[in-house]
C-alpha positions in Angstrom: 8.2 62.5 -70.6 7.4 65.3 -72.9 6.7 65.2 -76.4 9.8 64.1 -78.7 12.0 66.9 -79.9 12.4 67.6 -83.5 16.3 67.0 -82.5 17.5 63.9 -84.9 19.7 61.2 -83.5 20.8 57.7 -84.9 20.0 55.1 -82.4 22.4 52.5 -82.0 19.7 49.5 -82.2 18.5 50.5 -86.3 21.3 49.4 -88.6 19.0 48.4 -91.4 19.8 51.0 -94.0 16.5 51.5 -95.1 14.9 51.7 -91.7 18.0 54.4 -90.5 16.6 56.4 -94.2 12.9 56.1 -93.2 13.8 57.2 -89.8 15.6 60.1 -91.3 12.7 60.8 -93.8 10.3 60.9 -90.6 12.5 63.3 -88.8 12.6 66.0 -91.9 8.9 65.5 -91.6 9.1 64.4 -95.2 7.4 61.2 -95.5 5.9 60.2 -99.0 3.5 57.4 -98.0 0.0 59.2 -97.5 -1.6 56.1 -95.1 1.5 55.8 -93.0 1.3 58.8 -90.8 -0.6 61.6 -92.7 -4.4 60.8 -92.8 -6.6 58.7 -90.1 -9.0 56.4 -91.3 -12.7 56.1 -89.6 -14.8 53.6 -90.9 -13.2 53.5 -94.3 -13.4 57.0 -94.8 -10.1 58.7 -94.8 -9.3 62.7 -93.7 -7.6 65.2 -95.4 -3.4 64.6 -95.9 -1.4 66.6 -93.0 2.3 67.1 -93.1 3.6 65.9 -89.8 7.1 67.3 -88.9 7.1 66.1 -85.0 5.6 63.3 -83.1 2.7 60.9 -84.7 -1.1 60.9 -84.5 -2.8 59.6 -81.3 -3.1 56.0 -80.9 -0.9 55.5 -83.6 1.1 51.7 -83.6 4.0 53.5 -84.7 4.2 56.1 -82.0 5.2 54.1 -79.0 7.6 51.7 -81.3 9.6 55.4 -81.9 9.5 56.3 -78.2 10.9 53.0 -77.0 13.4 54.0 -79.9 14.2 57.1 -79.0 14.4 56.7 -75.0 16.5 53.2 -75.6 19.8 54.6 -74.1 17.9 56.1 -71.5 18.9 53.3 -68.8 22.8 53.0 -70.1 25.3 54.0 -67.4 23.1 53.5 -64.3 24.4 52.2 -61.1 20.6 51.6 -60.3 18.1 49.8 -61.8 15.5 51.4 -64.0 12.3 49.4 -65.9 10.6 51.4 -68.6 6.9 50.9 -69.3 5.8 53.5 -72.3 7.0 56.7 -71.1 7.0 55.5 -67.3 10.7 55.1 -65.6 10.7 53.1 -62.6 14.3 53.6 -60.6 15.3 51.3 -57.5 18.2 50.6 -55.5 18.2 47.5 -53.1 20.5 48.0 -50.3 20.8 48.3 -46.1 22.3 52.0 -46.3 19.9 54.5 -46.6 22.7 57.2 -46.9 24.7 54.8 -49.9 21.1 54.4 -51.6 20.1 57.7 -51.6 23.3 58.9 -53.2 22.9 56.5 -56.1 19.7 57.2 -56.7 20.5 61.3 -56.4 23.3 60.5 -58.9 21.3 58.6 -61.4 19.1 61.2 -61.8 21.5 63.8 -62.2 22.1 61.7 -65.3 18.7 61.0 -66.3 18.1 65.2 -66.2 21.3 65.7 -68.5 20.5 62.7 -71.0 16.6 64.7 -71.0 18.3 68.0 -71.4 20.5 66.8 -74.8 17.8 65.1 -76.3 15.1 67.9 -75.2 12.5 65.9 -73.4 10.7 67.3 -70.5 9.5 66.1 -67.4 7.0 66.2 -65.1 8.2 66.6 -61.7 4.7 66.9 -59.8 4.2 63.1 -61.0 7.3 61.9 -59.6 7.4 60.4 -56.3 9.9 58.6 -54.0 9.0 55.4 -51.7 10.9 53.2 -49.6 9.9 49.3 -48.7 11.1 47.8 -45.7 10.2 45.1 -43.7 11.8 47.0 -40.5 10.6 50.0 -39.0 10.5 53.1 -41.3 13.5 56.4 -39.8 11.4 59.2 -39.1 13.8 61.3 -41.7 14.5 60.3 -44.6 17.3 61.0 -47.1 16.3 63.5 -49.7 16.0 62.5 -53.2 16.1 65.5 -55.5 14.9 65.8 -60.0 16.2 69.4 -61.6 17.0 70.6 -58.1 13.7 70.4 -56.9 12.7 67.5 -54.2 11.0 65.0 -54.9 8.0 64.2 -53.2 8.1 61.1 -50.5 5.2 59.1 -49.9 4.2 55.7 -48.1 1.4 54.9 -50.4 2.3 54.5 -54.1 -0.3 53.9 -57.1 1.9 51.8 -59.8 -0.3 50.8 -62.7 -3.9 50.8 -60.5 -1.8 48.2 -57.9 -1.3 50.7 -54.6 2.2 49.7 -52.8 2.3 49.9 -49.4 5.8 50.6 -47.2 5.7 46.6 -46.3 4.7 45.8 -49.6 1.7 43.8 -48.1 -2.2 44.6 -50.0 -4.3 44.8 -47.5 -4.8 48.5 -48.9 -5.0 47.6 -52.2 -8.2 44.9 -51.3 -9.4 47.9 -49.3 -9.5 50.3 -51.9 -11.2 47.5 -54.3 -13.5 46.7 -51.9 -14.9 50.6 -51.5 -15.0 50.4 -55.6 -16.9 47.4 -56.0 -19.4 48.4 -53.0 -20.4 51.3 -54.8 -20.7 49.8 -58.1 -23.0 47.0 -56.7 -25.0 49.7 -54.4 -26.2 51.0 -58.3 -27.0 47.9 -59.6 -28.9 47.3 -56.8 -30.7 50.3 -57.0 -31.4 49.1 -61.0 -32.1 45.9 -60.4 -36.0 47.1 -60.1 -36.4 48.1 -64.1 -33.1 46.3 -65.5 -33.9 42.7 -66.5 -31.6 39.9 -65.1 -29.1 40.4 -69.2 -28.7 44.0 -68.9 -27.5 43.6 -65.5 -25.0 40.7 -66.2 -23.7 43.0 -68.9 -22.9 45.6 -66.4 -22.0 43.2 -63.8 -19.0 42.0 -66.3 -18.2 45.8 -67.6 -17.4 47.6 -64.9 -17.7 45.1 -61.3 -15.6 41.7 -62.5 -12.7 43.9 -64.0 -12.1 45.1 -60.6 -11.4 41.4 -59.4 -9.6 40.9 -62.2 -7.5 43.6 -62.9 -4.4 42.9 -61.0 -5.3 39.6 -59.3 -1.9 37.6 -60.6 0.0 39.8 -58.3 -2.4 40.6 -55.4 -3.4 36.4 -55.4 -0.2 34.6 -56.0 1.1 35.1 -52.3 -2.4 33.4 -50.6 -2.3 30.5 -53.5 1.7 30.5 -52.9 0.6 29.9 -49.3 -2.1 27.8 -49.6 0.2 25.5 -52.3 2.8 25.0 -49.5 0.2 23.6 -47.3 -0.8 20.7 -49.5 0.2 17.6 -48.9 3.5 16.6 -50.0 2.5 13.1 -51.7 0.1 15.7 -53.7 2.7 18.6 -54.6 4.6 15.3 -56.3 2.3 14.5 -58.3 2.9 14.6 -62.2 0.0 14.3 -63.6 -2.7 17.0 -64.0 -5.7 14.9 -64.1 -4.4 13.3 -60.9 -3.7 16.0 -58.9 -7.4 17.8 -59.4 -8.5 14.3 -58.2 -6.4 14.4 -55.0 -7.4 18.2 -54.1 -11.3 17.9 -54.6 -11.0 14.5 -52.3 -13.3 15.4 -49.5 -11.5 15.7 -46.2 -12.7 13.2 -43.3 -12.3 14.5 -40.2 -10.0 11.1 -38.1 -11.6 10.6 -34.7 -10.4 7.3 -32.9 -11.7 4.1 -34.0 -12.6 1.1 -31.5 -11.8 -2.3 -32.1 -15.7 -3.5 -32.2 -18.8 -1.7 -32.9 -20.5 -1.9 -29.5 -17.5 0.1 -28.4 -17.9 2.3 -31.5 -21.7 3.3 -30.3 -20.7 3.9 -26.3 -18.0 6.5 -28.1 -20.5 8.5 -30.5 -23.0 8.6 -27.4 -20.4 10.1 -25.3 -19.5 12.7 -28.2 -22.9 13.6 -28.6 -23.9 13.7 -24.9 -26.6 11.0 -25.0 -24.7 8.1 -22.6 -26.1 6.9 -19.8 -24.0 9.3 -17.5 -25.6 11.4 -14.9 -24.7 14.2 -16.4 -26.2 13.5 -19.6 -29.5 12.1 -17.9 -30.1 15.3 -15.8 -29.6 17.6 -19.3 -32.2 15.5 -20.6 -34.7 15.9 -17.4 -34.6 12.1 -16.7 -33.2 12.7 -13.3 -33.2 14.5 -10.9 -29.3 15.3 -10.1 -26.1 14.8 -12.2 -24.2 13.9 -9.1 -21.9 10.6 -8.9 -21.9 8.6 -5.4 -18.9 10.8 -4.4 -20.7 13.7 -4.6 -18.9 15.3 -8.0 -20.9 16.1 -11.3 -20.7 12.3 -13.7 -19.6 13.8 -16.8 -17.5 12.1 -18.9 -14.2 13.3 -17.8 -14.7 12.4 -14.3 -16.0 9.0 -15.4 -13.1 7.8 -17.2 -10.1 9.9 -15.0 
């Protein structure tokens, strides 16, 4: 979205009076308070007064609060879905007909490109892209989506807030891409490590390498720990208390092998799983004999001992 037209409107969510006059006041670019939009302050040291009659300094806290303002009625009257993030619109249609999900979407934005027009916002078109997730085997052609008459661009690979999104929504690109990154990044502090002590490279170790893990990782992670939760046990998953349930899960696991009744039998079974009986077999490995042949003329392993 472009910057916000000097074009005034009453949005339908201020009904304070004094907000709806202070609104107004903004818009004739005639606001009194000289810290609320017309200086910056740097260290205590404030710049000269400017008359603002459009928009609001960068970085501002009120800036974005008037864009969501201003764009509120932006999703009214969709059949699709939209999410706004800032000045980022996000529109999806869930269906199995590619033709029926096209047209909605073509129609939405027919909408969106009048509602832009009225209230003079501009658009970049370059930035906008269209993507379709399936589980099933992408159509070679697909439907058209089209922004102002001009197509928009389709692609199979989608960057959405530094998370790439694949066609089958899997992340296997994603983990790729952040693997490339971080190889990089730790190829250079390698090649410091010979005049950076062991704090200055911890420092940059946490600045620019662990964000990479990081950034992301509630999305990327929860389907392995959503699969690795459904393999627990289930007399674990039940369990209420916290405390309890760390105990459970850091219990070592003991591999079961079967137990004899007594221990002379217990011996004769590690002997024959570590290949130390008194089989042929075992005997000839060690050079204590000269063949591992039984009487009937077959190798005297264990398997041929006992079936």
């Amino acid at each position: 979205m472009g910057a916000l037209a000097p074009k005034r409107r009453k949005n339908k969510i201020i009904t304070d009076e004094g907000l709806v006059k202070l609104w107004q006041r903004y818009d004739d670019g005639r606001m009194d308070i000289p810290n609320f939009l017309k200086a910056a302050v740097v260290e205590g040291f404030f710049s000269s007064a400017k008359n603002i009659n459009r928009g609001v300094p960068q970085g501002s806290v009120l800036g974005p609060l008037l864009f969501l303002i201003y764009i509120e009625d932006l999703c009214d009257n969709l059949v699709c879905d939209m999410k706004l993030f800032a000045d980022d619109a996000l529109l999806y249609r869930k269906g199995t007909d590619l033709q029926q999900m096209a047209s909605d979407l073509n129609n939405d934005l027919v909408m969106i490109e009048k509602w832009s027009q009225h209230w003079k916002l501009s658009r970049n078109i370059s930035k906008c892209e269209s993507m379709l997730f399936t589980l099933k085997p992408v159509p070679a052609v697909l439907p058209r989506l089209y922004l102002a008459n001009n197509p928009v661009r389709q692609t199979t690979i989608h960057k959405h807030f530094g998370l790439l999104l694949t066609v089958r929504l899997d992340w296997t690109t994603h983990i790729d891409n952040i693997l490339l990154r971080i190889t990089k990044l730790i190829g250079l502090l390698k090649l410091h490590s010979r005049v950076l002590n062991r704090q200055a490279l911890d420092v940059i170790y946490k600045s620019f390498v662990l964000p990479c893990f990081s950034y992301g990782s509630v999305v990327s992670f929860f389907y392995r720990a959503l699969n690795e939760w459904s393999s627990l046990p289930t007399d674990v998953l039940l369990t209420l208390k916290l405390p309890v349930f760390k105990k459970k899960i850091k219990k070592p696991v003991i591999v079961k092998y079967p137990v004899a009744e007594h221990r002379m039998n217990e011996i004769h079974y590690c002997r024959f799983r570590v290949g130390f009986s008194q089989l042929k077999d075992d005997l000839y490995k060690r050079k204590l004999i000269s063949d591992p042949f039984c009487s009937c003329g077959a190798v005297e392993t264990s398997e041929h001992f006992f079936f």
